[in-house]
Backbone as JSON, one array per atom type, in Angstrom:
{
  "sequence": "XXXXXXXXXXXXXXXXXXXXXXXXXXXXXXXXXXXXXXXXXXXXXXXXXXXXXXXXXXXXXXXXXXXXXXXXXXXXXXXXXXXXXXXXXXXXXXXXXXXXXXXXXXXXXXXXXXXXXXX",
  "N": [[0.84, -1.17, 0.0], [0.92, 2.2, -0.66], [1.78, 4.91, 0.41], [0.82, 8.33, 0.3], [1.68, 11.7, 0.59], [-0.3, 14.14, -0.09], [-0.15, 17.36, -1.17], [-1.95, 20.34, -1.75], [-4.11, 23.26, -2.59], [-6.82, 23.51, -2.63], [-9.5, 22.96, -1.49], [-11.87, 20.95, -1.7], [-10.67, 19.84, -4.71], [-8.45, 18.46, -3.28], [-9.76, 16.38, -1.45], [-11.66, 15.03, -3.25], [-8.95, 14.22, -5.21], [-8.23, 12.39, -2.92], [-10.11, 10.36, -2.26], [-9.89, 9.43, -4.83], [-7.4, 8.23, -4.45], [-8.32, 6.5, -2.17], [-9.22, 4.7, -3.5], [-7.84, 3.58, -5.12], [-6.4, 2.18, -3.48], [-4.72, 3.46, -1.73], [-3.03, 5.26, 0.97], [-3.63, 8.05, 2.51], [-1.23, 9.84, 3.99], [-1.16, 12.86, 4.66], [-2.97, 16.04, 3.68], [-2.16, 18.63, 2.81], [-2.99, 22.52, 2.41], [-1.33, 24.63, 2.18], [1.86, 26.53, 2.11], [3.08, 26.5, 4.44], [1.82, 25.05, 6.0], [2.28, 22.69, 4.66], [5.1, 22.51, 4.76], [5.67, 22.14, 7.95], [3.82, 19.6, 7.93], [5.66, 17.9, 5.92], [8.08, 17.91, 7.53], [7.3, 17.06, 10.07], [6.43, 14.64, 8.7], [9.04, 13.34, 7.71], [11.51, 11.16, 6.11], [10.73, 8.73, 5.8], [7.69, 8.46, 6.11], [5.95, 8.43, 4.27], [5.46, 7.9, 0.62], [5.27, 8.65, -1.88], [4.99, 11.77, -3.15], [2.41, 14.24, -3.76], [2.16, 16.71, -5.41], [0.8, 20.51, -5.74], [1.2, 22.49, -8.34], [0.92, 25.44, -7.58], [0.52, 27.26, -4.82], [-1.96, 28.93, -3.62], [-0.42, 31.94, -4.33], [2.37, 31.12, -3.89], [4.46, 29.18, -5.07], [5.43, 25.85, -5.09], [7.86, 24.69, -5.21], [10.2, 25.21, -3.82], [9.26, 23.21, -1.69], [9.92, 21.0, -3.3], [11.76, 20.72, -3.46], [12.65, 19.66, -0.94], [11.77, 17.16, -0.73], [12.61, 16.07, -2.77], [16.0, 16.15, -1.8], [15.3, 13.95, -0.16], [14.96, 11.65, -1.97], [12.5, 10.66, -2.23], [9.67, 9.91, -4.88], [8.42, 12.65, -6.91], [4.91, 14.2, -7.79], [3.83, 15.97, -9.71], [0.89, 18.1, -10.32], [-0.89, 20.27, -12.02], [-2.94, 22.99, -13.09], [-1.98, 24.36, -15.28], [-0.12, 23.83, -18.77], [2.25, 21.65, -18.44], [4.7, 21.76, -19.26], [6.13, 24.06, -17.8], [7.27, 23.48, -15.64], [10.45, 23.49, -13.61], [13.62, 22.37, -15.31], [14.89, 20.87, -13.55], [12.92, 19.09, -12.59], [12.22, 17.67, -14.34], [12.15, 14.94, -15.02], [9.96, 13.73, -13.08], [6.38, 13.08, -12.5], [3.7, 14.14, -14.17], [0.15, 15.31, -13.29], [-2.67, 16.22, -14.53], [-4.85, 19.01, -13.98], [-8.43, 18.85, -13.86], [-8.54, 16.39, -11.89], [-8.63, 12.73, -12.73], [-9.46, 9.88, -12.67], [-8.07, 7.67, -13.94], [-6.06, 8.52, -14.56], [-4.79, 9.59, -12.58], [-4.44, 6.81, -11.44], [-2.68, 5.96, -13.81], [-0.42, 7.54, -13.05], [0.32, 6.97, -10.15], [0.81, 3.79, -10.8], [3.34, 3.99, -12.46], [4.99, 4.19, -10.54], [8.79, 3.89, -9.59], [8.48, 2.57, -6.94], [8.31, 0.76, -4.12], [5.0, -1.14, -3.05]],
  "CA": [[0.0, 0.0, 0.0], [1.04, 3.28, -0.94], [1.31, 6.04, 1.43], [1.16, 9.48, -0.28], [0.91, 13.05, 1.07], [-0.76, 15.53, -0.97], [-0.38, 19.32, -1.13], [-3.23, 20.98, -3.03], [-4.46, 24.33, -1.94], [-8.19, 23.48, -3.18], [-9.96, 21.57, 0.02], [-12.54, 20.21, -2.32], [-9.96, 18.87, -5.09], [-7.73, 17.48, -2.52], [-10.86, 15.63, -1.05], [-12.01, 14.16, -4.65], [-7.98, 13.27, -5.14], [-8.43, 11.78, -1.81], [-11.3, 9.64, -2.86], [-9.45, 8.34, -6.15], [-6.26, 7.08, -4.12], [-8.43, 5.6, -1.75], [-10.5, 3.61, -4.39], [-6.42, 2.89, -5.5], [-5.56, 1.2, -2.27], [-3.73, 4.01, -1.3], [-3.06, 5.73, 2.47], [-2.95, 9.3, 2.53], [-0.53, 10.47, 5.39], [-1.46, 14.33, 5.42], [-2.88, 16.83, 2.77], [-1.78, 20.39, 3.33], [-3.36, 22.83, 2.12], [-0.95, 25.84, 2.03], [2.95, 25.95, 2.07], [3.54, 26.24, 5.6], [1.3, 23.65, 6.46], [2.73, 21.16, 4.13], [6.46, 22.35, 5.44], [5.24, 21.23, 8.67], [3.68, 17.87, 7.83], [6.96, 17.17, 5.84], [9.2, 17.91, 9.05], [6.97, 15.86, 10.64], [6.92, 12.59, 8.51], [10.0, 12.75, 7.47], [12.03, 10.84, 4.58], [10.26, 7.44, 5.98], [6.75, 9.05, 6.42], [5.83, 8.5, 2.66], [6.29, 6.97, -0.16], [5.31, 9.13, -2.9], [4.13, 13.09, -2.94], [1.62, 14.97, -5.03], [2.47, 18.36, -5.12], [-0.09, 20.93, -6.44], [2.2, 23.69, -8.68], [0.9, 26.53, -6.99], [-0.42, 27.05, -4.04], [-2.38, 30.32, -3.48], [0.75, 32.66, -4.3], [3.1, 30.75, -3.34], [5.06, 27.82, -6.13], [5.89, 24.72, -4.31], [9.06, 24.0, -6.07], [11.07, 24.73, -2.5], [8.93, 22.23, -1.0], [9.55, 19.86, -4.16], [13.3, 20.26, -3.33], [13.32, 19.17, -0.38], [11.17, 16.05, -0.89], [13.92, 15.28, -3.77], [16.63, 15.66, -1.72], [14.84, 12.77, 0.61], [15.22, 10.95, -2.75], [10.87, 10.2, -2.91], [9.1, 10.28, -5.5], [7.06, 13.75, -6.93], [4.18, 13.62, -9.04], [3.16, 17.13, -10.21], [-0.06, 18.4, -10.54], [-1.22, 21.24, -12.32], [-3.66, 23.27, -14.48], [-1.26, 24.86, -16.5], [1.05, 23.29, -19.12], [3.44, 20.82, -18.12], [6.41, 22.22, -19.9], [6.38, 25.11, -17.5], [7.88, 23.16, -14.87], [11.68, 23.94, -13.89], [14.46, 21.29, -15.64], [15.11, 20.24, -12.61], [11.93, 18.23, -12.35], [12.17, 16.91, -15.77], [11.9, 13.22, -14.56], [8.86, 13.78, -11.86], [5.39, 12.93, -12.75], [2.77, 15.33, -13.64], [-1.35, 15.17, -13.59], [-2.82, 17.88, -15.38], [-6.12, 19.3, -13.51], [-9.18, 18.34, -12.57], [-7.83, 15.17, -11.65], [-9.34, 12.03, -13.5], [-9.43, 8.42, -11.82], [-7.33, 7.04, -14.88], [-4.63, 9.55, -15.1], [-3.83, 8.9, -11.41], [-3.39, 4.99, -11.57], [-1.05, 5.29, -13.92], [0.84, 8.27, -12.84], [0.84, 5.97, -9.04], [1.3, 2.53, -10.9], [4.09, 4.1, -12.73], [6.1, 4.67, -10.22], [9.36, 2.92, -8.84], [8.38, 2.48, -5.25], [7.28, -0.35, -2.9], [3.68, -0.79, -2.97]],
  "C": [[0.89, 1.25, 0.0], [1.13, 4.44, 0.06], [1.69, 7.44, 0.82], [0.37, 10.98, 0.76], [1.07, 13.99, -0.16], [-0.49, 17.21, -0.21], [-0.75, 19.77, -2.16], [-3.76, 22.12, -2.4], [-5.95, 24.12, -2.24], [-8.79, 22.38, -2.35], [-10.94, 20.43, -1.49], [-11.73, 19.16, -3.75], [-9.33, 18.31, -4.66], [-8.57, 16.04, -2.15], [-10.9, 14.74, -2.47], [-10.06, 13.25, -5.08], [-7.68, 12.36, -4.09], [-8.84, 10.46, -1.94], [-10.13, 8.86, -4.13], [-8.62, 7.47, -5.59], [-7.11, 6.1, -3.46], [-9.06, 4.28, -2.8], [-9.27, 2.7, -5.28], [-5.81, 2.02, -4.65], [-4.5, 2.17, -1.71], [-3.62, 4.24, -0.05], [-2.83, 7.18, 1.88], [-2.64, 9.96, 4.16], [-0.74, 12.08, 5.23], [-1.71, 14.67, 3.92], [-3.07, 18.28, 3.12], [-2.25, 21.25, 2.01], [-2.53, 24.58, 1.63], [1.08, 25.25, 1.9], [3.21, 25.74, 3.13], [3.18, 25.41, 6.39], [2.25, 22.37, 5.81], [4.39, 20.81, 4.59], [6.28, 21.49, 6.14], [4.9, 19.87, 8.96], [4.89, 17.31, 7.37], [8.25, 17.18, 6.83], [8.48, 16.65, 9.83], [6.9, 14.58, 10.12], [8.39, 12.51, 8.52], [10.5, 11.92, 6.69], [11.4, 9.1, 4.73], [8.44, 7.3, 6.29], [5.63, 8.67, 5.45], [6.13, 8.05, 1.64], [6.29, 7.97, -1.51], [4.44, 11.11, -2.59], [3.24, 13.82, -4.31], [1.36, 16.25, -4.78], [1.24, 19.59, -6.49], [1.1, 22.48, -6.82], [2.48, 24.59, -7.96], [-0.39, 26.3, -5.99], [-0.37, 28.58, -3.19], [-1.03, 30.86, -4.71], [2.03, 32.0, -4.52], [3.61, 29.51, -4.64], [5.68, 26.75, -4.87], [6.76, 24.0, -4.4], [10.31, 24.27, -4.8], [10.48, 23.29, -1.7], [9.6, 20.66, -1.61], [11.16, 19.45, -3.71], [13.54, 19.62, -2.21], [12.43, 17.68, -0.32], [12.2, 15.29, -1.64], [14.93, 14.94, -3.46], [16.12, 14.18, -0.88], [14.92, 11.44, -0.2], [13.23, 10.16, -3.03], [10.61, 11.15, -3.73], [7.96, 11.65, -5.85], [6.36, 13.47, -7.89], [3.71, 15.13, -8.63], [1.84, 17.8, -10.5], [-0.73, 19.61, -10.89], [-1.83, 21.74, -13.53], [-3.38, 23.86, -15.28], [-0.52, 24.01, -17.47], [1.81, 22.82, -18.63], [4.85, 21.17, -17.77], [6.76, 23.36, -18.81], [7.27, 24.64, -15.96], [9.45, 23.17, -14.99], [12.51, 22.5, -14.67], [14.45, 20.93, -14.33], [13.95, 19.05, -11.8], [11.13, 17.31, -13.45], [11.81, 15.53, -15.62], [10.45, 12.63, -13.79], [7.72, 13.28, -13.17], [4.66, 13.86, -12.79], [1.35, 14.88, -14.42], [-1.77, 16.26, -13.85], [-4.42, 17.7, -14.61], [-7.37, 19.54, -14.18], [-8.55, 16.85, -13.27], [-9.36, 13.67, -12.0], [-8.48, 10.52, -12.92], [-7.97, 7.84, -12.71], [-6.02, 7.4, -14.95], [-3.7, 9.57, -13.62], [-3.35, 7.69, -11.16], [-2.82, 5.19, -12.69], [-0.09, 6.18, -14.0], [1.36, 7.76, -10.95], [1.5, 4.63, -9.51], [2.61, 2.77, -11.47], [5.3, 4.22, -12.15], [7.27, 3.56, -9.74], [9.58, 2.66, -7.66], [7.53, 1.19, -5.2], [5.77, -0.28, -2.75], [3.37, -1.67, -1.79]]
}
């Protein structure tokens, strides 16, 4: 089983991505809703906390691409999520996963089954 924490600034799409993992067999260990929240939860799991993250581009104001770094250095998996273009993401996340918004049952199993982690 899967254990992913989300960060999505949108309570109600977090909820509905909520809903898809679980119907995936997933766990979701925390979904933060802002950046300083999701800091937080990631201090608190920690690099063993998680298995995979789903990071929402932007959140409010704020880009989540410090958060993404330090998830990367932890060496887990990101999976991207956002309603802009793809391409707009930095090189440095060239490899990551990304779900393009509103989030669709299909497009999450196989941006989760894709990945190379422990299920």
């Amino acid at each position: 089983m899967r254990r992913v924490l989300i960060v999505e600034d949108e309570v109600l799409i977090g909820m509905v991505l909520e809903d898809i993992l679980d119907m995936l067999g997933c766990t979701v260990v925390g979904n933060a809703t802002s950046f300083d929240e999701a800091s937080s939860l990631l201090d608190s799991l920690g690099a063993t906390g998680f298995d995979v993250a789903i990071l929402d581009v932007n959140l409010g104001a704020d880009p989540v691409y410090p958060l993404a770094d330090r998830i990367a250095v932890l060496g887990l998996p990101i999976i991207f999520a956002t309603g802009s273009h793809p391409d707009t993401l930095p090189d440095r996340f060239a490899t990551c996963g990304v779900l393009e918004k509103p989030y669709a049952f299909a497009a999450v199993e196989t941006a989760i089954d894709g990945l190379a982690i422990a299920a």
